[in-house]
C-alpha positions in Angstrom: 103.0 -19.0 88.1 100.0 -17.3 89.8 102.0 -15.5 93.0 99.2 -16.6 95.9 99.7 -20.5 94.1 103.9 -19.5 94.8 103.6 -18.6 97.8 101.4 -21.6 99.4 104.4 -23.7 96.9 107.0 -22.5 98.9 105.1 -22.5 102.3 104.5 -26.5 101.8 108.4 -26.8 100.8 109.4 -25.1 104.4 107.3 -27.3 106.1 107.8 -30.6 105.1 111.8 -30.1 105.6 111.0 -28.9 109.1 108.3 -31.1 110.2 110.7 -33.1 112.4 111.3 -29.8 114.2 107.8 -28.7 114.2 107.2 -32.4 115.7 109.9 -32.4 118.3 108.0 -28.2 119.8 104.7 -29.1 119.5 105.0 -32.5 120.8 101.9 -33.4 117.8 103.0 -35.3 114.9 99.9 -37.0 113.5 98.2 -33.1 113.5 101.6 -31.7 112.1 101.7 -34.6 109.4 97.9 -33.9 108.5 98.4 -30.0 108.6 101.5 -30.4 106.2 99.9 -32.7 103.6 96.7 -30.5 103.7 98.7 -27.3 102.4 100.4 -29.5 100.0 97.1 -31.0 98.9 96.7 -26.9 98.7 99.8 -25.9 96.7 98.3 -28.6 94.0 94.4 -28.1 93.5 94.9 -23.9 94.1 94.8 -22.7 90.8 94.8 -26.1 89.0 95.7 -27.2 85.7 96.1 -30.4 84.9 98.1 -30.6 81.5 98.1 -33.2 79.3 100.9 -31.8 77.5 103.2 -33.1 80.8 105.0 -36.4 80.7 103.2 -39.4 82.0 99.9 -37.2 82.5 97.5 -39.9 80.5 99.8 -42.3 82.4 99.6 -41.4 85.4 95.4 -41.2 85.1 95.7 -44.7 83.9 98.1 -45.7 86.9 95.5 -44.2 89.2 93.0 -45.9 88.5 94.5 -49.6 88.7 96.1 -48.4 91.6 92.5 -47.9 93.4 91.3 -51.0 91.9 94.1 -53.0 93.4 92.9 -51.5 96.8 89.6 -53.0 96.1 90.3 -56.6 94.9 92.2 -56.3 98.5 89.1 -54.5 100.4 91.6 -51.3 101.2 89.0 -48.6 101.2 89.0 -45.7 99.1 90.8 -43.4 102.2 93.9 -46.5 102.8 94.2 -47.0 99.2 95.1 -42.6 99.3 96.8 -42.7 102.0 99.2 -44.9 100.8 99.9 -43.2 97.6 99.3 -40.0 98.6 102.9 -38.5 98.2 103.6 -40.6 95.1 100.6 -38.5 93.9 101.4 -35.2 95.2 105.0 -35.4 93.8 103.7 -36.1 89.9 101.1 -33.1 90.7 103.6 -30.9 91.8 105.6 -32.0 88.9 102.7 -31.5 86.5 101.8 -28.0 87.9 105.3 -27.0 87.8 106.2 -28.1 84.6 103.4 -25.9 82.5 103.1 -22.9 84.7 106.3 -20.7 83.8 107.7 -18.9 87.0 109.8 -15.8 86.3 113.5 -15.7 86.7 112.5 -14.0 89.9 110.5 -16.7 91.2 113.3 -19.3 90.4 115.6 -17.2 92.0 113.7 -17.4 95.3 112.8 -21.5 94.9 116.3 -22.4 94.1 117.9 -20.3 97.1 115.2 -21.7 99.5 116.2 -24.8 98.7 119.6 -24.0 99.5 119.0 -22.3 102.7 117.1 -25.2 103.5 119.8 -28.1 103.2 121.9 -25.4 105.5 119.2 -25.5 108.1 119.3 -29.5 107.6 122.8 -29.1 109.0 122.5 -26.7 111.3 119.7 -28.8 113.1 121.8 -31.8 112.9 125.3 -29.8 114.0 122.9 -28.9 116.8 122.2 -32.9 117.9 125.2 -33.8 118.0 127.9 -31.1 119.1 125.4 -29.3 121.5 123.1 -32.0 123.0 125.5 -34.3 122.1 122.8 -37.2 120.7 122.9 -38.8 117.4 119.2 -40.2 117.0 118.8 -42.2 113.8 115.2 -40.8 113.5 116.5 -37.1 113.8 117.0 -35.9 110.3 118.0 -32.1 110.3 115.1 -30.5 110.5 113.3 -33.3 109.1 111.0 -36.2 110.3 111.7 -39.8 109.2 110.9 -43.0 110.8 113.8 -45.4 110.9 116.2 -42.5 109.3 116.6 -44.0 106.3 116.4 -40.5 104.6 119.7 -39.5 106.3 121.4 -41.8 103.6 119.1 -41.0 100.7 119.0 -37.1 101.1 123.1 -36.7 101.5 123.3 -38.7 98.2 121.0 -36.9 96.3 122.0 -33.3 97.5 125.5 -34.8 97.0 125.4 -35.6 93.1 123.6 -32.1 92.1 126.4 -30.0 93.9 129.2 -31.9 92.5 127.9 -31.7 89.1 127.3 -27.9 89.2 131.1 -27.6 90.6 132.6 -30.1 87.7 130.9 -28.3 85.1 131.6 -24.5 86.5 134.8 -23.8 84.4 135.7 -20.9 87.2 134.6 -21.3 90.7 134.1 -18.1 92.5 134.6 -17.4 96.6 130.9 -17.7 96.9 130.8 -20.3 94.7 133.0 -22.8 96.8 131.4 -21.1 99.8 128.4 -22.3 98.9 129.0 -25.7 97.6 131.3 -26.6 100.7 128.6 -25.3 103.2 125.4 -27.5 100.8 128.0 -30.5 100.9 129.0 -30.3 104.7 125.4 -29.8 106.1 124.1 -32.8 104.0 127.1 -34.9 105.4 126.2 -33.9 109.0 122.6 -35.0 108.5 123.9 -38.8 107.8 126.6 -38.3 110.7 124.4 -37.1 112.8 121.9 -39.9 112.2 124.1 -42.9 112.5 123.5 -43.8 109.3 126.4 -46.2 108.0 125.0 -46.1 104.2 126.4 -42.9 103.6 130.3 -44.4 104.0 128.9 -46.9 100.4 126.3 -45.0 98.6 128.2 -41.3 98.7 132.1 -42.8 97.2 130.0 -44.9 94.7 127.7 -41.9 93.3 130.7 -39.6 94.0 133.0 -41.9 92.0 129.8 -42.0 89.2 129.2 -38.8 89.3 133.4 -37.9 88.0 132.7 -40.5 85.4 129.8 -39.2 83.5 131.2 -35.6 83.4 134.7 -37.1 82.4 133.0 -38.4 79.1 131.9 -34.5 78.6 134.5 -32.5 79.9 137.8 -34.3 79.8 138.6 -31.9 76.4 138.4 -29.2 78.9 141.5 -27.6 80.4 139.7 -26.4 83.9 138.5 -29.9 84.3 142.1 -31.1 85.4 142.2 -28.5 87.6 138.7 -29.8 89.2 139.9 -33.6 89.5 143.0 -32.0 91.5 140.8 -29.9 93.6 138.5 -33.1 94.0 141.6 -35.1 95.1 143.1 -32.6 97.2 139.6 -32.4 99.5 139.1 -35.8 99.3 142.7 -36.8 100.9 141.8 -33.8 103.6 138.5 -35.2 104.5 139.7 -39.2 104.3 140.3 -39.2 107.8 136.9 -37.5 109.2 135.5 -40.5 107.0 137.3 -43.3 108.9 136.6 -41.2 111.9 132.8 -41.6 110.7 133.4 -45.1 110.0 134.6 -45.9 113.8 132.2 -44.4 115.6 128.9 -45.9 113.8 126.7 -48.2 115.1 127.4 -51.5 113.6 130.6 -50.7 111.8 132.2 -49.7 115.7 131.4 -52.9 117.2 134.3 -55.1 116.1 136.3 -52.2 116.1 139.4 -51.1 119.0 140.5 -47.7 117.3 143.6 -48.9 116.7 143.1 -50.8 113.4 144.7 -49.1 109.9 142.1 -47.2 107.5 142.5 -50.3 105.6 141.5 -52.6 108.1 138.9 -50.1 109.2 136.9 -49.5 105.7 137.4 -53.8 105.2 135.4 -54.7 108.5 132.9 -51.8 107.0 132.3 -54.5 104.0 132.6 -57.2 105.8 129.7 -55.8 108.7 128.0 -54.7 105.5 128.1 -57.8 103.7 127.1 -59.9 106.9 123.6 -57.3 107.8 122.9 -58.0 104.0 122.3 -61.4 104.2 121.0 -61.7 107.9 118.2 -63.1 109.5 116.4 -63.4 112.7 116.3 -66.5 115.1 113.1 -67.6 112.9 114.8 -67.5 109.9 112.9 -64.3 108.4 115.1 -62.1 106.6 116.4 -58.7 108.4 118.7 -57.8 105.2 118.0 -55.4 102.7 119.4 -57.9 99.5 117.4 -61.3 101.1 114.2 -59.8 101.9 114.5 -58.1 98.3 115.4 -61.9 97.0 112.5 -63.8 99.4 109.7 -61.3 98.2 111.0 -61.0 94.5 110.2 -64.8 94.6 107.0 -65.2 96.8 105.2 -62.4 94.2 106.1 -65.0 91.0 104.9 -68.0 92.7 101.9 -66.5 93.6 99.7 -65.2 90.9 97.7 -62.9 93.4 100.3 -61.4 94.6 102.3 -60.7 91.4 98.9 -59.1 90.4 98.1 -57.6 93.4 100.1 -58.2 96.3 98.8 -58.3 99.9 96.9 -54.9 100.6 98.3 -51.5 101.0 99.9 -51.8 104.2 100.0 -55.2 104.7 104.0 -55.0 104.9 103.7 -54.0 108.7 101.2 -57.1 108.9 102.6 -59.5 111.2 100.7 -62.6 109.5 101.7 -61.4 106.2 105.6 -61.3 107.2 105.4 -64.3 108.7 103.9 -66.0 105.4 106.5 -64.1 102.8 108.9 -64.7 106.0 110.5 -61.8 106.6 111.0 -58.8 109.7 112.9 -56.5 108.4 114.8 -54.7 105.0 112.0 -53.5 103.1 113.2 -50.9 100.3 111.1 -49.2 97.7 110.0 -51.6 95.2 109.9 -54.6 97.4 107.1 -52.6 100.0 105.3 -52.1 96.3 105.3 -55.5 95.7 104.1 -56.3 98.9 101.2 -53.5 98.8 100.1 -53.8 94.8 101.8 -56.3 93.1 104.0 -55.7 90.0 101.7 -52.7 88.2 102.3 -50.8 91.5 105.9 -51.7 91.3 106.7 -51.0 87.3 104.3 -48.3 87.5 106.0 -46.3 90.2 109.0 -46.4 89.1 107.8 -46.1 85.5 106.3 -42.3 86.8 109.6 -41.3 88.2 111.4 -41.6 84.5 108.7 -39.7 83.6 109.8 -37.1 85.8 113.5 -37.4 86.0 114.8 -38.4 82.0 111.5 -36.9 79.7 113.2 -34.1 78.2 111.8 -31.5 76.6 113.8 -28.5 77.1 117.1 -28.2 74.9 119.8 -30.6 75.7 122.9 -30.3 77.4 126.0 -32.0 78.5 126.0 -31.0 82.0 121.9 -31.6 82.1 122.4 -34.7 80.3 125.0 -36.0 83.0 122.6 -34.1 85.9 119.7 -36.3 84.4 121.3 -39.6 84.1 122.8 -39.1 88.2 118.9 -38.3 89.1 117.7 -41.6 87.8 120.8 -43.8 89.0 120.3 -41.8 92.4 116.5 -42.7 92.6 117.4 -46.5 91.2 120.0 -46.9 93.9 117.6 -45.5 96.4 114.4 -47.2 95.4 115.5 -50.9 94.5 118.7 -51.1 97.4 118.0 -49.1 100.1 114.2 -47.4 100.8 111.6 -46.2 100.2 112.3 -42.2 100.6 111.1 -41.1 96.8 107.3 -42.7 97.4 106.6 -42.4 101.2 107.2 -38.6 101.8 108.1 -35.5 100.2 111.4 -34.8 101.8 113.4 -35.7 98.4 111.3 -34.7 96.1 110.7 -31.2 96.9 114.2 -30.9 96.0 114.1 -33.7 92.9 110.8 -32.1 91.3 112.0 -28.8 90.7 115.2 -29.4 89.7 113.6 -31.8 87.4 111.1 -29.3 85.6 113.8 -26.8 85.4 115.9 -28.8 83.1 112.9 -30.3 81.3 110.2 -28.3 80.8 110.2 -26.4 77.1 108.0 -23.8 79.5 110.9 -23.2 81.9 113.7 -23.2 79.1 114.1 -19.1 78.9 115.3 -19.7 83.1 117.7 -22.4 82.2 119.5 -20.7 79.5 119.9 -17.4 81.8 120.9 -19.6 85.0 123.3 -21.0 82.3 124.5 -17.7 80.8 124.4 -15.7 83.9 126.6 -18.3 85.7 128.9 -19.4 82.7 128.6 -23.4 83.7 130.1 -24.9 80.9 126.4 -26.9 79.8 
């Protein structure tokens, strides 16, 4: 990759996982927003080369332009219509730019380590919040910005899955090595503790628990891999009670809670407090739930042949008169806010640009990139469809999703992959 293009790529990357810090000295957030997306509108168009040979590049052409049509059967102009795809299109740029323009094994080098110093500043900034000035603010993420914290659950899961399946399929863990991992997995914890976030306590055991699964199927001929589902097991029973510690001191989960209940009792009022949000709704009777306002909007956009088509107007999901007519407040997740903005094309067609992304493979196969691949797609399914909208409304997840992506894809990037492979003796 041309080194001035490199350098802007890894400039963009360092600000948009410190932009919450950026916006809490500065005291500026619309101008620190604007100044971040222009040198990430930078990283893209400097030195551009739009590829064809990419996955989903004739796609993604077509995708754009019913996605601006949309915006003007619902008189969104040409600047709201960008606006609100504007990091769904920067993340398949960056993906197409990365995936044809070959970095050197020194370049990777640098990406993959920033990326790791950066989830370690993620913790750092939220140790910082909470043991220090002693808050826990759900819209304080690390270093991060996000409004309503919902990337606090989302960024701990993904960062989660792609350390665990390095460690399962690394026959022989070094110092550094569980150095490393323990220090990636405890910052990304402390950005969902610090936040409040209760979704960590579900999504994190499930993907966990998926995650031991798929490399089970690939590694359970494999003498070291016993040794790894002890070492799993023997952390796990360590760390149990800092996660019914996290459990009792949440917001929501603490409030039917004394202390003195049994972890049991504890993790069963979690569900039940969980189960109970799901389905909730306000004294109007619009959904407040994640699951019903999923259900009451699935159903409004197949009664209603404009809005299956194209929904309500980019937007238009913060529109008071349109949440009164679909009748809900609150629980918006990724493909329901698509539905809502553009209809079913915008929905499908999202979603259909992130398998591009995450599951084209064109690089050689592995097991361990095989089981990395399938994790990346449940992750971004899990997020998308149950929880939020993280993967299409900022960059904070995909800076670290794209690369990783391109890196076991890409036939251009296949000479790093086999060294990172060789050189570290993971057992792909």
């Amino acid at each position: 990759m041309n080194g001035i293009k490199f350098k802007v790529l890894i400039l963009a990357i360092i600000l948009v996982l410190t932009q919450g810090l950026l916006d809490r000295l500065f005291f500026v957030s619309d101008i620190i927003g604007y100044i971040i997306d222009a040198v990430v509108l930078l990283a893209v168009v400097f030195y551009f080369r739009y590829s064809f040979k990419v996955p989903g590049a004739k796609f993604f052409l077509l995708f754009l332009v019913i996605c601006f049509y949309i915006g003007f059967v619902n008189n969104n102009s040409v600047v709201e219509t960008f606006l609100y795809l504007r990091y769904l299109i920067f993340t398949y740029l960056l993906f197409n730019q990365l995936y044809v323009s070959p970095l050197s094994i020194k370049q990777w080098n640098l990406l993959l380590k920033l990326l790791v110093v950066m989830i370690v500043l993620q913790g750092l900034g939220s140790a910082f919040n909470v043991f220090i000035l002693q808050q826990r603010v759900e819209g304080y993420v690390g270093l991060m910005s996000s409004v309503g914290g919902t990337t606090a659950t989302a960024f701990p899961v993904l960062i989660s899955v792609m350390v665990s399946t390095y460690f399962l399929f690394k026959p022989k863990m070094t110092k550094q090595d569980w150095l490393w991992c323990g220090t990636v997995l405890i910052s990304a914890f402390l950005v969902g503790y610090s936040s409040g976030k209760r979704g960590i306590y579900f999504y994190i055991p499930i993907y966990m628990f998926l995650t031991f699964m798929l490399a089970a199927k690939h590694l359970a001929v494999y003498s070291f891999f016993k040794k790894k589902i002890f070492n799993a097991s023997s952390v796990l029973v360590v760390l149990f009670p800092l996660f019914i510690f996290g459990i009792q001191n949440s917001k929501g989960f603490s409030y039917s809670l004394d202390g003195s209940e049994s972890a049991s009792q504890t993790i069963s009022s979690a569900i039940s407090y969980a189960e109970s949000y799901e389905g909730a709704t306000d004294q109007y009777g619009r959904t407040i739930g994640r699951s019903n306002t999923s259900m009451r909007i699935f159903r409004y956009s197949l009664s209603q042949p404009s809005s299956f088509f194209f929904g309500e107007g980019y937007g238009s999901m913060k529109s008071d008169s349109v949440q009164r007519n679909l009748g809900f407040r609150y629980g918006i997740v990724g493909f329901t806010r698509d539905l809502v903005s553009g209809g079913w094309f915008l929905m499908l067609g999202t979603m259909y640009l992130f398998y591009f992304i995450i599951l084209k493979n064109k690089s050689y196969t592995t097991k361990g990139t095989k089981v990395l691949r399938t994790l990346l797609m449940l992750v971004f399914i899990g997020v998308h469809c149950f929880y939020s909208s993280d993967f299409s409304v900022s960059l904070k997840l995909t800076v670290f999703l794209v690369p990783v992506a391109v890196l076991i894809n890409s036939p251009y990037q296949a000479h790093v992959l086999k060294h990172i492979v060789n050189m570290k003796k993971i057992a792909f």
